[in-house]
C-alpha positions, 0 to 999 in steps of 0.5 A, a space after each residue: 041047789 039040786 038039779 035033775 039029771 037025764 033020768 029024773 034023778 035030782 040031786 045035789 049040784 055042789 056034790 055033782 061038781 065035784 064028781 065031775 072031770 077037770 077039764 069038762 068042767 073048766 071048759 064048759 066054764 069058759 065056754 057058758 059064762 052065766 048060765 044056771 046050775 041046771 044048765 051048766 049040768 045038762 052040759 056037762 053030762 052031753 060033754 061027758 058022754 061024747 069025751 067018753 062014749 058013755 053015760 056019766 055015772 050021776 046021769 043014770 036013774 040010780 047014780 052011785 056015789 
């Protein structure tokens, strides 16, 4: 399954999973229930940037892995 982030960047969301902080993902899992990967991602990168206070890295136009 791919989704597209921010940028229009599409790529791979098992891949992005993994790349993704532990306590976001867990949280968003409990709060969303059944969404769509492309709706679960969108989420997360919001709730990455507000933890943060900056872009994820796979939100950016040319994410590095």
């Amino acid at each position: 399954m791919t989704v597209i982030n921010t940028n229009g960047y599409e790529l791979d969301f098992d891949a992005a999973v993994m790349m993704m902080d532990d306590d976001i993902r867990e949280g968003l899992s409990e709060d969303m229930g059944s969404c769509t990967e492309q709706e679960f991602f969108t989420a997360y990168e919001a709730a990455h940037e507000k933890k943060f206070g900056e872009e994820w890295e796979l939100s950016k136009a040319n994410p590095v892995w």
